[in-house]
C-alpha positions in Angstrom: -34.6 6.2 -12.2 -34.9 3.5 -9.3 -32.8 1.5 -11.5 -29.8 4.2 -11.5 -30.1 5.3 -7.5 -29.8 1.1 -7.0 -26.5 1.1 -9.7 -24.9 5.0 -7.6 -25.5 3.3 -4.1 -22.4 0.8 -3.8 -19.5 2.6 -2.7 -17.5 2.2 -5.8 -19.4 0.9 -9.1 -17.5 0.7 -12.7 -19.0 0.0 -15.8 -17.5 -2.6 -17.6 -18.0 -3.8 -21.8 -16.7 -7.0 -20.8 -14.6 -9.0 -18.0 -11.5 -8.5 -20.3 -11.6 -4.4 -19.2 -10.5 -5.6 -15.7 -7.0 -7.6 -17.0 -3.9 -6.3 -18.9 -4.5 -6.9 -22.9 -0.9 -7.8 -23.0 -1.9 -10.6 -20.9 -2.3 -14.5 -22.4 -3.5 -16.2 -19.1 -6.8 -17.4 -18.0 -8.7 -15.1 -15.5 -6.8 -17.0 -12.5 -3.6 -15.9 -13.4 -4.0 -13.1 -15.6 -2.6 -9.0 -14.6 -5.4 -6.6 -13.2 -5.5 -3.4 -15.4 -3.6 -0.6 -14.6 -6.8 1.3 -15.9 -9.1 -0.9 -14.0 -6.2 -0.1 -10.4 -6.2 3.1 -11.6 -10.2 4.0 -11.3 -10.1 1.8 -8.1 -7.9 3.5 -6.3 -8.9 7.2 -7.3 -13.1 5.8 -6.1 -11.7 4.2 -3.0 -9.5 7.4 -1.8 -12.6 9.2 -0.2 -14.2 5.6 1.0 -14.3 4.4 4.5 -13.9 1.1 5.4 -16.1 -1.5 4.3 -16.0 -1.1 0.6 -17.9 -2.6 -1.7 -17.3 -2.9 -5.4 -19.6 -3.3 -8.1 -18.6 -4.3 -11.3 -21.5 -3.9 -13.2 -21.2 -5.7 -16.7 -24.2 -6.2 -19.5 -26.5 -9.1 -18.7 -26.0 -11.0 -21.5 -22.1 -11.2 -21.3 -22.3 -12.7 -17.7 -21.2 -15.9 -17.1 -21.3 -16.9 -12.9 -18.2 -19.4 -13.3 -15.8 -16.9 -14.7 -17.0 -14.2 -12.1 -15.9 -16.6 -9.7 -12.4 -17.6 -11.0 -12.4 -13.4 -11.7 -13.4 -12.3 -7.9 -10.8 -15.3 -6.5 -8.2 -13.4 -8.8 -8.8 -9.9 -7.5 -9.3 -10.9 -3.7 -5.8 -12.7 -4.1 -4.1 -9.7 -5.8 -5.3 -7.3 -3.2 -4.2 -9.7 -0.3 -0.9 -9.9 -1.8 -0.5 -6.2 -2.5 -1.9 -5.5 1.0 0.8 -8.1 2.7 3.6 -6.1 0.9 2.9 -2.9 1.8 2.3 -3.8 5.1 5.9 -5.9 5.3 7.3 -2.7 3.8 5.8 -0.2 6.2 7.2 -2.2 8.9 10.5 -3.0 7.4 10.8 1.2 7.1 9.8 1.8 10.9 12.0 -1.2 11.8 14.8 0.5 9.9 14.3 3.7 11.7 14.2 2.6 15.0 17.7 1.2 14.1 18.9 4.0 13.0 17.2 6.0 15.7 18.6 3.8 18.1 22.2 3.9 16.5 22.0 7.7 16.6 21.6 7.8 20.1 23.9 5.2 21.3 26.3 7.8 19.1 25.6 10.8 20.8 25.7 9.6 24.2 29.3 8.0 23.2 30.4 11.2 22.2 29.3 13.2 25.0 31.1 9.9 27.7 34.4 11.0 25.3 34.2 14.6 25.8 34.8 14.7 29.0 38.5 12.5 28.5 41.4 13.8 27.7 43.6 13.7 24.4 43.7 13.8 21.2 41.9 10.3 20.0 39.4 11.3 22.4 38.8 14.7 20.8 38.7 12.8 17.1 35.8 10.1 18.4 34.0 13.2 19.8 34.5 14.8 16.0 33.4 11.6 14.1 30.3 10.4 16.9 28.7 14.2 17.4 28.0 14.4 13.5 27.3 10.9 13.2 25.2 10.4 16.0 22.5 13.5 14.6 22.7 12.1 11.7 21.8 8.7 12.3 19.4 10.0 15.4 17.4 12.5 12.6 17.5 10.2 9.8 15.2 7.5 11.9 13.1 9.9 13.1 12.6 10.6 9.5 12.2 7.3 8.0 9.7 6.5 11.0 7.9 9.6 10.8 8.0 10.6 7.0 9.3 7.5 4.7 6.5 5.3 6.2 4.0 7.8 6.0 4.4 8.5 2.5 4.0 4.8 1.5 0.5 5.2 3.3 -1.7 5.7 0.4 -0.8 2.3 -1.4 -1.2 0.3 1.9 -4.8 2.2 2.8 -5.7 1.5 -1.0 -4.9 -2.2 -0.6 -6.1 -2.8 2.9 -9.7 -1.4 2.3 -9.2 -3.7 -1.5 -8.7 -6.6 0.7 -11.3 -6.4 2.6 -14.1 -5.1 0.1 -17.0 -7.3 -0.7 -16.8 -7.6 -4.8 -19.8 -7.9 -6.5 -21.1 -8.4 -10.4 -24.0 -6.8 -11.3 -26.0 -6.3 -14.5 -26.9 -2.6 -16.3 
């Protein structure tokens, strides 16, 4: 029973019948190089979504399959795929609000253009004022959107990854 509360107490614990459940089968490579497990992403992510920060992940794998020189090539693996997967999401968050304020920023350099040509007389004027007014929303809503919305939507992934990164991965015995 003690045994059980110790194994439930880690923020995220999984089971494991062998170091192979955590990497693709399709997979060739040693454990530096080889594919985490969609399976094994999979169970991560869905234990993490409720978990502050300061994860900490116990793999807990029978005693007499352990080997201390694989779990170390296997943790250097999974602390290098979470890094990289929390460096891309992070780039692409950015590179989405970036993209926004541009196009929030173009929106509005429209609209104001259309309402200096209003005021001036003839009929090119009254075209720019046709083509900047529809533009200029357009542009002006779409960065609001991609700043507000877009980026918030690719929120789960970079949360996922960012508490990944910095969780303290452990191997453990049942």
């Amino acid at each position: 029973m003690e045994r059980e509360v110790e194994l439930r107490e880690g923020n995220i614990s999984l089971v494991l019948d062998s170091y192979d459940d955590l990497f693709s089968d399709f997979d060739p490579r040693d454990y530096s190089q080889k594919a985490l497990s969609d399976d094994f992403l999979d169970e991560c992510r869905r234990a993490a979504r409720d978990k502050d920060a300061g994860v900490e992940l116990r793999l807990l794998i029978p005693k007499k399959k352990r080997n201390l020189k694989d779990e170390e090539e296997i943790k250097k693996r999974m602390r290098n795929h979470f890094q990289k997967h929390f460096r891309e999401k992070e780039t692409e968050i950015k590179g989405v609000k970036k993209q926004g304020a541009l196009w929030f920023a173009l929106g509005t350099i429209f609209i104001l253009s259309a309402a200096y040509f209003y005021s001036k007389e003839g009929y090119f004027f009254n075209v720019l004022v046709v083509l900047l007014e529809p533009a200029g929303w357009f542009s002006f809503w779409e960065g609001l959107g991609k700043i507000l919305i877009v980026s918030k939507e690719k929120n789960p992934d970079y949360e996922f990854y960012k508490k990944m990164n910095n969780a303290e991965i452990t191997f453990n015995n049942y």
